[in-house]
C-alpha positions as a Python dict, from the first residue, in 0.01 Angstrom:
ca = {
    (1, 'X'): (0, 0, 0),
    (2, 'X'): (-337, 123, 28),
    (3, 'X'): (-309, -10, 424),
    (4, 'X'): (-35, 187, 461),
    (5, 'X'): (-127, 497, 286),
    (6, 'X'): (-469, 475, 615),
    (7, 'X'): (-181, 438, 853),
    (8, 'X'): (15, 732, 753),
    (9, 'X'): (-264, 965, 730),
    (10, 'X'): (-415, 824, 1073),
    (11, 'X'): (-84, 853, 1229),
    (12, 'X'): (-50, 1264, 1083),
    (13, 'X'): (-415, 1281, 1242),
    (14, 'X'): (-307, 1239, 1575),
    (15, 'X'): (19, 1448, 1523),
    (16, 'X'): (-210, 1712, 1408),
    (17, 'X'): (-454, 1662, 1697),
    (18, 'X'): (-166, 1673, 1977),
    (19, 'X'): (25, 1947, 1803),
    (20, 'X'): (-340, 2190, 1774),
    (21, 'X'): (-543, 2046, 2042),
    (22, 'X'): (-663, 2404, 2112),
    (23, 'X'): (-802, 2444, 1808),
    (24, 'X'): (-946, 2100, 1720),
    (25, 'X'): (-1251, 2052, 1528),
    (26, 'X'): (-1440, 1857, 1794),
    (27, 'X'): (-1673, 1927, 2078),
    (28, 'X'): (-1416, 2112, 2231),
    (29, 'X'): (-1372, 2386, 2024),
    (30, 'X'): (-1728, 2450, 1984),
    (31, 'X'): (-1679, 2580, 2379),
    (32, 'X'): (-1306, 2715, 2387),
    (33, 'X'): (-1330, 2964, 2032),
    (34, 'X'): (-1720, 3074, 2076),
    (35, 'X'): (-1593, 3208, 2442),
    (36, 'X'): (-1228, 3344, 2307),
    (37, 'X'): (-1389, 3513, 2029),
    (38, 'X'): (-1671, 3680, 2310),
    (39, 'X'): (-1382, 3811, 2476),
    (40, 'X'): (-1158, 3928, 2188),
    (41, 'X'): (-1431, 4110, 2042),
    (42, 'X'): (-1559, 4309, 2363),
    (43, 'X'): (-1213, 4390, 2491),
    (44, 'X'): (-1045, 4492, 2141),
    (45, 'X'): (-1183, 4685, 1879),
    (46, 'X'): (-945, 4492, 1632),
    (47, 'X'): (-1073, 4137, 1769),
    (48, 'X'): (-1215, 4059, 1449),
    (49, 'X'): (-875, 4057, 1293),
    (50, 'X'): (-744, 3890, 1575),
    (51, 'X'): (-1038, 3559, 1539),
    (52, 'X'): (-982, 3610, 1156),
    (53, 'X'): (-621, 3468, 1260),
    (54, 'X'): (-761, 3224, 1433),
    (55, 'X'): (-934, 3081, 1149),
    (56, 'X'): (-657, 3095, 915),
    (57, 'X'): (-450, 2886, 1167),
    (58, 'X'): (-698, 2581, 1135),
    (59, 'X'): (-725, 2623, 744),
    (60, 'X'): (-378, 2593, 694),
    (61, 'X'): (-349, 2282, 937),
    (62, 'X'): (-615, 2130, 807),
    (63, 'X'): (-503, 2198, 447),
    (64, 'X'): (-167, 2042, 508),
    (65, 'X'): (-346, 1762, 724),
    (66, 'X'): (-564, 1660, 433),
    (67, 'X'): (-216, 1754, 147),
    (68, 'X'): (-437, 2050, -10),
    (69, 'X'): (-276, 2346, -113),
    (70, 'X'): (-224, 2660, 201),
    (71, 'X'): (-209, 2935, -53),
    (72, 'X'): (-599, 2993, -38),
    (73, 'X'): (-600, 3045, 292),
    (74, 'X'): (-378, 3297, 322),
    (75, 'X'): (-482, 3456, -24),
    (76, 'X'): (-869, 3433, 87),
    (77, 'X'): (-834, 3603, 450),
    (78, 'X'): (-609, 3906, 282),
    (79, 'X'): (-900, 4011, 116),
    (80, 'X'): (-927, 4345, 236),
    (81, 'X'): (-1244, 4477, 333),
    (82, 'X'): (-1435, 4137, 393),
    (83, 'X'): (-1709, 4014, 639),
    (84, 'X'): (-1585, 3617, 826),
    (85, 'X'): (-1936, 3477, 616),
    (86, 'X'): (-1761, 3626, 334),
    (87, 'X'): (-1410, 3502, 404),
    (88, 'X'): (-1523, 3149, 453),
    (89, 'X'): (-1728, 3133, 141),
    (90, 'X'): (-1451, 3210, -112),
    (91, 'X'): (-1231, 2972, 75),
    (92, 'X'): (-1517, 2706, 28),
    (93, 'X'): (-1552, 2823, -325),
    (94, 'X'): (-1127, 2778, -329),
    (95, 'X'): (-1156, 2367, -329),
    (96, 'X'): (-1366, 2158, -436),
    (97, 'X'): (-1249, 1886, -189),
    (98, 'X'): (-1543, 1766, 19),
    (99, 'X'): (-1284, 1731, 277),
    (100, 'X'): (-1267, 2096, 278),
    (101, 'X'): (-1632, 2156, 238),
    (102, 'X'): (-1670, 1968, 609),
    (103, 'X'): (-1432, 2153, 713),
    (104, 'X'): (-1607, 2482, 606),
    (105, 'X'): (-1950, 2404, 757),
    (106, 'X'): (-1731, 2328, 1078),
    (107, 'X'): (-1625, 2660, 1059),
    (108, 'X'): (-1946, 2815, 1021),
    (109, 'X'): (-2054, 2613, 1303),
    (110, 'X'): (-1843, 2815, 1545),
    (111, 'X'): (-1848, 3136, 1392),
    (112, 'X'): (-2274, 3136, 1369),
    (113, 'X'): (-2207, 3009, 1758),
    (114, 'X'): (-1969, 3337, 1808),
    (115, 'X'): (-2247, 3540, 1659),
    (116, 'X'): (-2459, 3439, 1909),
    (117, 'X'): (-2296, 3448, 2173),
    (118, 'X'): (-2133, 3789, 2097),
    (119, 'X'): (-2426, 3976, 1984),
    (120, 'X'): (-2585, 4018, 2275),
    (121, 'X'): (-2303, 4175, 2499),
    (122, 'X'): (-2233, 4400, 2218),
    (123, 'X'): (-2554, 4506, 2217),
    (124, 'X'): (-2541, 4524, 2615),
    (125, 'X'): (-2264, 4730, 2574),
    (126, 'X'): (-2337, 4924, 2325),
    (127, 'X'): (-2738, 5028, 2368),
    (128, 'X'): (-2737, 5228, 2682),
    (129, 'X'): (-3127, 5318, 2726),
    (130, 'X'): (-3277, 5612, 2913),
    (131, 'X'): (-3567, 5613, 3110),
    (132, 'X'): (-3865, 5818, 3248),
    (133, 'X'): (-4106, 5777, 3592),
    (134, 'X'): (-4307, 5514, 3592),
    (135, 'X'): (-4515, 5489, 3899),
    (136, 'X'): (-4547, 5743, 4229),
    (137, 'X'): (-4595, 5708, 4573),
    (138, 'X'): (-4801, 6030, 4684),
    (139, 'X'): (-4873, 6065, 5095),
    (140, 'X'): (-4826, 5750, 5150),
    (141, 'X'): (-5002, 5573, 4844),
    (142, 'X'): (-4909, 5415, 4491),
    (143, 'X'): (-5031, 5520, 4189),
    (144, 'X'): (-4886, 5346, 3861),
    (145, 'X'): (-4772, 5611, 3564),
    (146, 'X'): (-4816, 5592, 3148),
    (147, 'X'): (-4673, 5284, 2993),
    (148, 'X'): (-4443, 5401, 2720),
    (149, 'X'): (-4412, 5202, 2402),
    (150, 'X'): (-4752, 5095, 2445),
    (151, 'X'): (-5113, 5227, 2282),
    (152, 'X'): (-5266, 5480, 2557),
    (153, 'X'): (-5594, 5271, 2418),
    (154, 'X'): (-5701, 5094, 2784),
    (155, 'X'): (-5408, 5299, 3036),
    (156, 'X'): (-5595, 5490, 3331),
    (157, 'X'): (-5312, 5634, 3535),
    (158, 'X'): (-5282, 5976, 3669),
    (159, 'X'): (-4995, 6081, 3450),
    (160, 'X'): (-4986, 6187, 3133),
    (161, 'X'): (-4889, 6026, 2823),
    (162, 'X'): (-4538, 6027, 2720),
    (163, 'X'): (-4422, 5773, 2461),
    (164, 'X'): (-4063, 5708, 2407),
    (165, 'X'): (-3780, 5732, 2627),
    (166, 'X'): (-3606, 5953, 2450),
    (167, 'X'): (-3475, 6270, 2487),
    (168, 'X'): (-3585, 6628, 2394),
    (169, 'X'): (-3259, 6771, 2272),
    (170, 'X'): (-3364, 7176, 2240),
    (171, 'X'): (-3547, 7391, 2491),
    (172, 'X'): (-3754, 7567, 2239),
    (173, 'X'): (-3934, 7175, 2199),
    (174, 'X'): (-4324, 7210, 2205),
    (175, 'X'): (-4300, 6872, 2425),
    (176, 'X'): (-4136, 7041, 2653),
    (177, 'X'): (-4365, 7071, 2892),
    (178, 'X'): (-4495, 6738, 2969),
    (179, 'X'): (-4266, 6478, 2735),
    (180, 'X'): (-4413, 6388, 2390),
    (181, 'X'): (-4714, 6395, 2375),
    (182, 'X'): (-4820, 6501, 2664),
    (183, 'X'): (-5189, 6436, 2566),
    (184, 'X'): (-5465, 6380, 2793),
    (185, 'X'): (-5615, 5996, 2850),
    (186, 'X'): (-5964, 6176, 2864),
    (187, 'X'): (-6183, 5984, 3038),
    (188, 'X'): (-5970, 5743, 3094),
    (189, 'X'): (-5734, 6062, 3313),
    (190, 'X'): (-5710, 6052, 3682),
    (191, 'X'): (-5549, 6348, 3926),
    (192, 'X'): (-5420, 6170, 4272),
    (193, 'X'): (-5588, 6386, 4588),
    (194, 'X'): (-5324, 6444, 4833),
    (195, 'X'): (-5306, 6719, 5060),
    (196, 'X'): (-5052, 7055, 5064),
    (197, 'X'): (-4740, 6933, 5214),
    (198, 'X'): (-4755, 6649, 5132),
    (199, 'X'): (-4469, 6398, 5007),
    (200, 'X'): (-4457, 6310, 4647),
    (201, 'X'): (-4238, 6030, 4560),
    (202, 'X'): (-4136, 5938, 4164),
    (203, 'X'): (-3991, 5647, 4069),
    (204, 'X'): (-3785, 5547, 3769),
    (205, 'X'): (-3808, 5228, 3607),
    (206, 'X'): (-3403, 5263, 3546),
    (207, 'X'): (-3171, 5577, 3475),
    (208, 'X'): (-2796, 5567, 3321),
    (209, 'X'): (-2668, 5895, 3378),
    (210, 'X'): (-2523, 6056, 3707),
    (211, 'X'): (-2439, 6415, 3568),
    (212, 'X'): (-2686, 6683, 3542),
    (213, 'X'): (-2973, 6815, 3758),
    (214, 'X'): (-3333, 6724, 3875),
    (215, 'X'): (-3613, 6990, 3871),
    (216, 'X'): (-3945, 6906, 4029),
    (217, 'X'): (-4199, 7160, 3893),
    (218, 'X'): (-4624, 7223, 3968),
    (219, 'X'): (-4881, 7451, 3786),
    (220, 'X'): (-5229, 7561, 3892),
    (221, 'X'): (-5531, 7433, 3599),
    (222, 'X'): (-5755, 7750, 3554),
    (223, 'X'): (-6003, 7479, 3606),
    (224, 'X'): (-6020, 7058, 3524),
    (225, 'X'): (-5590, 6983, 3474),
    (226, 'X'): (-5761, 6702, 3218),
    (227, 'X'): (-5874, 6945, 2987),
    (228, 'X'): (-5570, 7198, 3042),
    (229, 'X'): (-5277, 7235, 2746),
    (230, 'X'): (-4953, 7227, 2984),
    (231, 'X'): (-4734, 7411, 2737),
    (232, 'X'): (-5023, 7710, 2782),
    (233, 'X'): (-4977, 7675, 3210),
    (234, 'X'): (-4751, 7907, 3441),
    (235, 'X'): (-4516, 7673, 3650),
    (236, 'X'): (-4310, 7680, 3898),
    (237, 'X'): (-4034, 7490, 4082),
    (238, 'X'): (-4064, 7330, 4410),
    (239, 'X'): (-3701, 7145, 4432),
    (240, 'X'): (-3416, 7129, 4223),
    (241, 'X'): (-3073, 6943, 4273),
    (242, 'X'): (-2807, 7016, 4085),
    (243, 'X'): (-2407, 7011, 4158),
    (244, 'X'): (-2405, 6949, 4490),
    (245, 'X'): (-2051, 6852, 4582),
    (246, 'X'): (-1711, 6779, 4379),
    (247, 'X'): (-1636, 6900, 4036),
    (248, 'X'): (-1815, 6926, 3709),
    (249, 'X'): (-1679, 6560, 3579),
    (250, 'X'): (-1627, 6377, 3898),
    (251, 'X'): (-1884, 6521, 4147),
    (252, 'X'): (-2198, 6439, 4275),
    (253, 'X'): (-2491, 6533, 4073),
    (254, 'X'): (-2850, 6530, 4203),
    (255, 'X'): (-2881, 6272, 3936),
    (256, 'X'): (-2652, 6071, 4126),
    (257, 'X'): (-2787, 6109, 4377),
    (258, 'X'): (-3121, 5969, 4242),
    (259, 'X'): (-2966, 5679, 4090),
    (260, 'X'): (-2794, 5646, 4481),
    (261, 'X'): (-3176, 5631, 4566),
    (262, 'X'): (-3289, 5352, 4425),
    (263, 'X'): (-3359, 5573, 4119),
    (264, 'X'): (-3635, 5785, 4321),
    (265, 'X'): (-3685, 6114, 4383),
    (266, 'X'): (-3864, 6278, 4701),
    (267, 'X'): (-4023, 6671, 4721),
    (268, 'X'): (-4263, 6810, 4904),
    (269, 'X'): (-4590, 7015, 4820),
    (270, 'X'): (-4486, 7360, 4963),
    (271, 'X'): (-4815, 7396, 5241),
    (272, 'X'): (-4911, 7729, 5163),
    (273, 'X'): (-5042, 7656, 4822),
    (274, 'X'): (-5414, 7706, 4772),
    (275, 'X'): (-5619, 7383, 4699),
    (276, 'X'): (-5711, 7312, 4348),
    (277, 'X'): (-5638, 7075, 4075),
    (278, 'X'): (-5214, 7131, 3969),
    (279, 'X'): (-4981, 6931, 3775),
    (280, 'X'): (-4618, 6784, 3874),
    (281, 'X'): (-4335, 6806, 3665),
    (282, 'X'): (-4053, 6585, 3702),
    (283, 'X'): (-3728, 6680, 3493),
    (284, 'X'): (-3383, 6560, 3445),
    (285, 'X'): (-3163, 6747, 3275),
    (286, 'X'): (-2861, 6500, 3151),
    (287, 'X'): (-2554, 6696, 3056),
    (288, 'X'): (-2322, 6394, 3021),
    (289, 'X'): (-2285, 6466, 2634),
    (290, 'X'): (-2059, 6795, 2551),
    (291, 'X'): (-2319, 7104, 2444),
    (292, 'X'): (-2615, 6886, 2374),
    (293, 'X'): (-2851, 6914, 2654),
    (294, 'X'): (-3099, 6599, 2679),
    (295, 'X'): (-3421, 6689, 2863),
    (296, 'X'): (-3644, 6436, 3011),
    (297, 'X'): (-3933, 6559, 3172),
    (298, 'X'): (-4280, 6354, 3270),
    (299, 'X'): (-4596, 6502, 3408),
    (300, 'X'): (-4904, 6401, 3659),
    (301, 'X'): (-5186, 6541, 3800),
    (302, 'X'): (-5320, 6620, 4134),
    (303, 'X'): (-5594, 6757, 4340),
    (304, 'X'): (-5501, 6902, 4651),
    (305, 'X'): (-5708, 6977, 4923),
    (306, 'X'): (-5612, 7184, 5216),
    (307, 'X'): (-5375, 7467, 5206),
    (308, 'X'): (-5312, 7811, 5250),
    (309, 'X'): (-5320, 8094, 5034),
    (310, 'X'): (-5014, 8170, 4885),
    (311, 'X'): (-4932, 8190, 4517),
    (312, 'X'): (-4641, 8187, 4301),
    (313, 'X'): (-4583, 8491, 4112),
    (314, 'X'): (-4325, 8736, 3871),
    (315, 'X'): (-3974, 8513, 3864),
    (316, 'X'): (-4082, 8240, 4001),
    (317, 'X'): (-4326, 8141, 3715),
    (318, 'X'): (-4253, 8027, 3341),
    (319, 'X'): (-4390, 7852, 3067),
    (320, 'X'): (-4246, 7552, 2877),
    (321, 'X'): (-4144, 7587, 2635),
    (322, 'X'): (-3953, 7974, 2693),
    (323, 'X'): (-3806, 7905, 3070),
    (324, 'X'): (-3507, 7811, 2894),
    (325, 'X'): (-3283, 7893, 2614),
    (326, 'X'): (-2995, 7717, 2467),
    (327, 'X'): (-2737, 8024, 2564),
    (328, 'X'): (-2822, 7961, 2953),
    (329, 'X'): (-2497, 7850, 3109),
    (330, 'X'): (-2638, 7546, 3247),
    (331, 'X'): (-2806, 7414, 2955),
    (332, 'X'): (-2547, 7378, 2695),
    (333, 'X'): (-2237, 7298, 2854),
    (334, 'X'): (-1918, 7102, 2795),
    (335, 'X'): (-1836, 6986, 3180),
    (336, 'X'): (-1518, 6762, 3020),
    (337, 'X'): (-1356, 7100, 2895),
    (338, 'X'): (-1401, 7214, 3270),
    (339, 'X'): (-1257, 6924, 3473),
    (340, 'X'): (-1170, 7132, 3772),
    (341, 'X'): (-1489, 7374, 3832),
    (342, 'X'): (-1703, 7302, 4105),
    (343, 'X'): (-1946, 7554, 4021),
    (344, 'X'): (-2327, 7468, 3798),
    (345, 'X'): (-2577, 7753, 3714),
    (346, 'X'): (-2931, 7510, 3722),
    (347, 'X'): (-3147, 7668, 3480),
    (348, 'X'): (-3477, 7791, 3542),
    (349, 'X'): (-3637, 8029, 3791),
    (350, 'X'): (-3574, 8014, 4183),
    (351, 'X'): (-3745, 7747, 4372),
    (352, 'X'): (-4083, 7888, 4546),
    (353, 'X'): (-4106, 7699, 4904),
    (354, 'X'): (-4449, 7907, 4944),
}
């Protein structure tokens, strides 16, 4: 009897195995659910319900397999309201079977192996970052920017110190002018030399967003730009891209078309500017979230030799913050509620070419 109790339950093993081979508890399944589950959960926002399913499917088999009662399973997994960890450990807490308790660490074998393989493109997915310039090529040579994220303790570079990569959401920010902080390295400050009209190249380390402008600004220092307050400077622009072909949502920004560059940006000193010590300004102005401006600006310093003797003045010079305000057309702006202009005010004064 007892022989042929083994046989039958051998024989509804293999039944069971043929019938749910897809969902066996072997090797195999540790590969074919962690990679259905990856998929299910990136390409449906109801995948959880979906791999919750799943599970209940090999309860219930296995249940009948082993002649335990299915009315846990289904009683369990109704739970409204429940995480899987929390699903599988009232069904463990269901039996006392140690049948079923295998069964339950098999279970959270693959779903801990989901987890990890799931986390990770959801976070992909999900955490978009921003970015800033991190190095510049200036006539012809490299110079490597501020290190975000990281003490300024030890960092000589010529720009200065910004520390996050995120955005300034109003134009009435006191960081404004040169990211936050904007503080001077002090000793540890350098200014490139390059000469008036020359090429200034920055570079981003990576950038997300396609829609919105680019504004390359400079100011004169009344003296040393190490010891200078950039939010008490007058600047001006140099270059600006902003719209330049398409429509609002589907056109080509001058952020696209930095991204399109290897996520650079080129402008040139205007010649006729006197030689002294100035900053740079790089901004991007990302409009790609409806009426909340995200400004991300980053500053460096330079000496420039040669020249002429031409100045910016009236229009063309502002402060930062107070060049913009939050009622300028182009700086809080829904472009999705405006699919079909082709039109983009860029905010700020004219560009000065000297």
């Amino acid at each position: 009897m007892f022989r042929g109790a083994l046989k039958e339950d051998s024989h509804k093993r293999r039944l069971y195995n043929q019938r749910f081979s897809p969902l066996r508890m072997g090797r195999p399944s540790l590969v074919w659910l962690p990679l259905s589950c990856s998929i299910v959960l990136l390409a449906n926002p109801l995948g959880h319900k979906v791999i919750l399913a799943i599970f209940t499917s090999i309860i219930t088999a296995n249940a009948r397999l082993y002649h335990l009662p299915t009315s846990p399973a289904s009683h369990v997994f109704a739970s409204p309201g429940s995480s899987l960890i929390g699903h599988l450990r009232r069904y463990w807490t269901s039996y006392s079977d140690v049948k079923v308790v295998r069964l339950s660490m098999r279970l959270l074998s693959i779903a801990f192996t989901c987890v990890a393989i799931v986390l990770p493109r959801v976070a992909q997915v999900t955490a978009v970052p921003h970015g800033g310039v991190l190095s510049y090529n200036i006539a012809g040579t490299n110079y490597k920017g501020f290190t975000p994220y990281n003490t300024p303790v030890g960092q000589t570079t010529i720009q200065r110190e910004w520390d996050s990569y995120d955005p300034i959401t109003t134009p009435a920010s006191g960081n404004l002018a040169c990211n936050a902080n904007g503080a001077s390295l002090g000793s540890a400050q350098l200014s490139a030399t390059v000469a008036a009209g020359s090429r200034v190249t920055a570079y981003y380390n990576q950038w997300p967003h396609t829609i919105g402008p680019v504004m390359v600004y400079m100011a004169k220092c009344p003296g040393s730009c190490t010891s200078a307050n950039p939010s008490s400077l007058s600047w001006f622009k140099i270059d600006q891209a902003g719209l330049i072909s398409g429509t609002l949502t589907t056109g080509l920004w001058g952020q696209g078309q930095l991204v399109a560059n290897n996520n650079s940006w080129t402008s040139t000193i205007p010649a006729s500017l006197p030689a002294g010590e100035y900053f740079i300004r790089h901004e991007l102005l990302a409009l790609h979230t409806s009426n909340q401006p995200q400004f991300y600006p980053e500053c460096a310093q330079l000496k420039l030799t040669g020249g002429g003797s031409s100045s910016p003045s009236g229009s063309y010079l502002v402060q930062f913050p107070g060049a913009y305000k939050a009622s300028d057309p182009g700086v809080t702006i829904d472009i999705y509620s405006q699919p079909t202009v082709t039109t983009y005010t860029i905010p700020g004064p004219p560009v000065w070419r000297g």
